[in-house]
Structure formats: structure tokens, C-alpha cells
N, C-alpha and C positions, 0 to 999 in steps of 0.2 A: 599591614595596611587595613585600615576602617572597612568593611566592603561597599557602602556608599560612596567614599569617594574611589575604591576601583572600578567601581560602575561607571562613575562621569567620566575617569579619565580612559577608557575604555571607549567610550560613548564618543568620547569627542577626539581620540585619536582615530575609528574609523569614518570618521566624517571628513575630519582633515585627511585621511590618505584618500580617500572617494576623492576630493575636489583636488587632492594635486594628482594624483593619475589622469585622470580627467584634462587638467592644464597642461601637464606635462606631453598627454596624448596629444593635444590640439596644438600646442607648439611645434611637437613635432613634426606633424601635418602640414603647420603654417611653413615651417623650416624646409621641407620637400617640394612645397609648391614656389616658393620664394628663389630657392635654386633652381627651379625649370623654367624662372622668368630671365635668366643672362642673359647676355647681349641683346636686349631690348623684349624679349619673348613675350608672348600673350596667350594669356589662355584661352582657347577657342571653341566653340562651341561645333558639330557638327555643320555641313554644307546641306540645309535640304530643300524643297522646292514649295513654293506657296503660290497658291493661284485662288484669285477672285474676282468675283465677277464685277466687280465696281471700277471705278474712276481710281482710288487711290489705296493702298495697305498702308494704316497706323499703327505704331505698338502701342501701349497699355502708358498710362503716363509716368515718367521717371522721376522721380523726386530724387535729386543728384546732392547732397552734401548737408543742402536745409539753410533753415534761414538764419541769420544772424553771424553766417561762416565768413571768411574775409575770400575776396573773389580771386587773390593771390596770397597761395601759399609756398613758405618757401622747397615744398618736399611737390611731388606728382602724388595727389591723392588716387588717383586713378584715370587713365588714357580708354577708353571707349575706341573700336574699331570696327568698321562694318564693313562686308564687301556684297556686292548683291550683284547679275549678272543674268541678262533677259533668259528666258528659256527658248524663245526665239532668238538663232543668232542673228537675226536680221534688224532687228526691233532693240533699240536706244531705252537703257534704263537710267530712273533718275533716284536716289537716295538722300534724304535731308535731313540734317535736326534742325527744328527752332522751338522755340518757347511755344506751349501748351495754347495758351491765349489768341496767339498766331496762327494757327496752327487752323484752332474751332473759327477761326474770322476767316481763313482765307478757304476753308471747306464747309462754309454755312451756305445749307440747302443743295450739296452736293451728296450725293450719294458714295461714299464710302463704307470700306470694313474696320473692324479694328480688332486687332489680335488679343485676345484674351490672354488666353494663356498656349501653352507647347507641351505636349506629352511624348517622353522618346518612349522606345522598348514597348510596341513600335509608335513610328513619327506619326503623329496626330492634333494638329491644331486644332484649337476651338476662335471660334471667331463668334464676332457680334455684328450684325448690320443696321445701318443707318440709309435711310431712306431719306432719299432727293428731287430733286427737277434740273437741279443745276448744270453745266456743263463749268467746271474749271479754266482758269486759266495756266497754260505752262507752269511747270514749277519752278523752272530756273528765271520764269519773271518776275518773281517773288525777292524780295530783298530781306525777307524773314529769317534767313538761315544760317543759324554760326556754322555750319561746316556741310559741305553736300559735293555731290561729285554726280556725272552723267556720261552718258554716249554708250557707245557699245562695247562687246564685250566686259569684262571686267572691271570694276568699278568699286574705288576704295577710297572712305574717310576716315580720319581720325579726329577724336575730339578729345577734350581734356575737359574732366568732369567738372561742374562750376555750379556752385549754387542755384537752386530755383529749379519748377517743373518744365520740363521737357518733352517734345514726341518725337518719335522718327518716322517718315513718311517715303513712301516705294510708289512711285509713278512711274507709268510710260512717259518719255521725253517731250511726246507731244499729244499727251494729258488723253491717250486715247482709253476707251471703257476698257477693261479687262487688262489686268497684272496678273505676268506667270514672273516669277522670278528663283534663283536660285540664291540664297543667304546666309549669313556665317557670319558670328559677332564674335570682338575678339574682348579680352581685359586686363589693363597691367597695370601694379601700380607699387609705388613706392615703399607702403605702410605696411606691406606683409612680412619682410624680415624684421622691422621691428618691432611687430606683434609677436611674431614667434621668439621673439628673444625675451619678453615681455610674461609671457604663458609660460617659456622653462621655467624661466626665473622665479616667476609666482608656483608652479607647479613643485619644483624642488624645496624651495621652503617650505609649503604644504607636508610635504612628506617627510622632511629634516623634524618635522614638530611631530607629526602624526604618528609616525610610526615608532617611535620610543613612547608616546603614552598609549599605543594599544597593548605596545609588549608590557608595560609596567602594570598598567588595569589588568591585562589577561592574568597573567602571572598575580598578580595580587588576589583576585578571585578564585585561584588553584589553590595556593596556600590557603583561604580562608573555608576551602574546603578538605582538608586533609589533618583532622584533629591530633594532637600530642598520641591519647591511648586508642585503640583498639576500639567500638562498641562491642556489649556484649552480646554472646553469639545465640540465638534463639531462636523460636519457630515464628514467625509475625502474626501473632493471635491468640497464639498458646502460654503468652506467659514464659519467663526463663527456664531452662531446660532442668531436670529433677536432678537433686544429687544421687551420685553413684554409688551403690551400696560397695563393702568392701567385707573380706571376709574378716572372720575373728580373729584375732591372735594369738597365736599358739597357748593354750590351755585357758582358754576365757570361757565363757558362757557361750556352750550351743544357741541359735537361732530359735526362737521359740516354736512349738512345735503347733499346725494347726488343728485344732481335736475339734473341728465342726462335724458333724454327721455325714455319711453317706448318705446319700436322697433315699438310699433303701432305708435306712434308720440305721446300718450296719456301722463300725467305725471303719477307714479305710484301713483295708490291709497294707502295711508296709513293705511284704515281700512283691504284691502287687498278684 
């Protein structure tokens, strides 16, 4: 084989085994987590506590599916779960989604926080503040909201993911300043076992292709390095090594004899 092309197919069998290890890995991932969704299961995030000092807790806005997606499909793209649960057991909590737009209309000029982002290992929210005069009205007077739940103790929505941007909003039941709450969102959805069916299947082709042209390129570059003869054997710098003198054979002509001078001027003695 050429050695150019055991290069390219060398070249392009480790690329193709990269991206199906790669696929095959995240399949398998998808396949573990897909089995731990059975009989309805969700995956959840930690239970932990968030307190501020405002009117109302928002999250970060959700951009659920995107535009142009049909509002029913026939598969659960994904179910959304939240439970939230006063830190006061005395004190009524209230939890809502509705649409973004709703959301800044019915909390314009109120004082709220809104969740940035969450840092576990350890738990550490970052928050943003929004400066107000307002006082709110209730939030369950509000007709804004595809899904919400209230009252005391424990308190659970579900919602099923749907095109368009979204918030979720944590109030006291009767809109008083300051939310301590306890929180924990859940997620489940239909499309992860056949993603991961989707990632073996592309991962394993990957490798079915890849891995017989890296063996072919490798192996083609070993031969192209391993010539028919021997090179010859030498010092690197020196030139090929001298030929080996050999003696006379039997009754030929002695070695000539050297008859230079003694540095004394004397001739060397031969007995020495």
C-alpha cells in the first residue's frame, strides 16, 4: 500500500473510532438514564432551601421546545415537575408557570428576585434583584397560569413542556414580602430511549467503519517501513566500515615489510 493513502485511511479511521466511542458512550448514558425513568420516574434534582427578601422568587426564563413546534405531539417531549414547601410550616406556599410576558405584566413595579443560576458542591445560589414600590396582588388571583398549586405543606405541579418562553414564580399565598421555601424540580420524558437507541446505532457504525481502516493504515505504514534487504551496517558519519584484511595463503607473498627509520636514525630491530 501507497503510504499516502495509509495515512488518510489511518487518519480517518481514528476519527471515525473517536466519534463512535463518543456516540456509543452517550447512548449508553442515554440508555441508563431512560431505564431509571419506569413506571413514570423523574429525574430530580436535590430538595434545598431559598430565601428572599422580596415579594416573589422567579427562575431564569425557559425556552421550552421553540417556535414553530406543533403544541401537540404525539410522543411526551418532556413533563416538568416542581414541588416547593413553606419553611414556615405555618405559612401557605404558592408555585406557578405562565408565560414570560405575564409573568413581567403582572410583577411591573414590584419588587422581586430572580434566580440566576444554582451552584451545588456546596448549595449556592446566585440571585439578581429588581427594585420596586409595588405591593402584588395574590397569585392565585391571577388567571395567567398553565399549571400552579398552593396551601400548606407540600405542594406539587406538573406540566408538560409546550412551546414558547416561560417562568416559574414562588410566592407566599397571600403575596406577603419575604419567601423562604424548600424546592426540588423533577424531569421526564419520552425522547431519551430513543435517543439512545439512535447514538448506539450511529456509534456502532462509526466503529464497524473506523476501526478496520485504522488497522489497514496502521499495518500499511509498518510494511512501508520494513524494507525487502538489510541496510548496510556502519558508523553514521564515518563512511562504510574498512575491509578486513586477511592473511596470505599458504606460500604466497609475505606482507611487505615496513623499512621507515627508527626516530633514532637506527633501523628497528626485529628481535626487538
Amino acid at each position: 500500500m501507497k503510504r499516502p493513502g495509509a495515512i488518510v485511511m489511518l487518519s480517518v479511521g481514528i476519527v471515525l473510532s473517536l466519534i463512535g466511542f463518543a456516540l456509543a458512550s452517550a447512548g449508553a448514558a442515554a440508555a441508563w438514564l431512560g431505564a431509571a425513568q419506569r413506571d413514570g420516574g423523574y429525574f430530580t434534582s436535590r430538595t434545598e432551601r431559598f430565601t428572599v427578601p422580596s415579594f416573589a422568587l422567579v427562575s431564569p426564563h425557559l425556552d421550552a421546545v421553540g417556535e414553530g413546534t406543533p403544541e401537540r405531539l404525539p410522543f411526551d417531549v418532556g413533563t416538568l415537575r416542581l414541588r416547593a414547601t413553606a419553611a414556615d410550616p405555618e405559612k401557605s406556599i404558592f408555585i406557578g408557570i405562565a408565560p414570560q410576558e405575564d409573568v413581567d405584566r403582572y410583577l411591573s413595579g414590584v419588587h422581586y428576585t430572580e434566580l440566576e443560576e444554582v451552584k451545588f458542591n456546596p448549595f449556592r445560589p446566585a440571585y439578581r434583584d429588581i427594585s420596586g414600590l409595588s405591593s402584588p396582588a395574590p397569585a392565585s388571583s391571577q388567571d395567567i397560569w398553565v399549571a400552579s398549586a398552593s396551601g400548606q405543606g407540600l405542594q406539587e405541579l406538573t406540566w408538560k413542556v409546550a412551546p414558547g418562553t416561560w417562568t416559574v414564580v414562588v410566592m407566599n399565598t397571600d403575596a406577603a414580602q419575604g419567601v423562604s421555601a424548600d424546592l426540588q424540580a423533577g424531569f421526564r420524558s419520552e425522547l431519551i430511549r430513543p435517543a439512545a437507541t439512535g447514538l448506539l446505532v450511529a456509534g456502532g457504525l462509526a466503529l464497524v467503519v473506523g476501526l478496520p481502516l485504522l488497522v489497514i493504515g496502521a499495518v500499511g505504514l509498518g510494511r512501508r517501513g520494513t524494507p525487502g534487504a538489510p541496510p548496510p551496517v556502519g558508523v553514521p558519519g564515518r563512511g562504510p566500515a574498512p575491509a578486513r584484511s586477511e592473511s596470505p595463503a599458504p606460500g604466497g607473498s609475505p606482507p611487505p615489510v615496513d623499512r621507515r627509520r627508527h626516530p633514532t636514525g637506527t633501523k628497528p630491530n626485529p628481535s626487538g
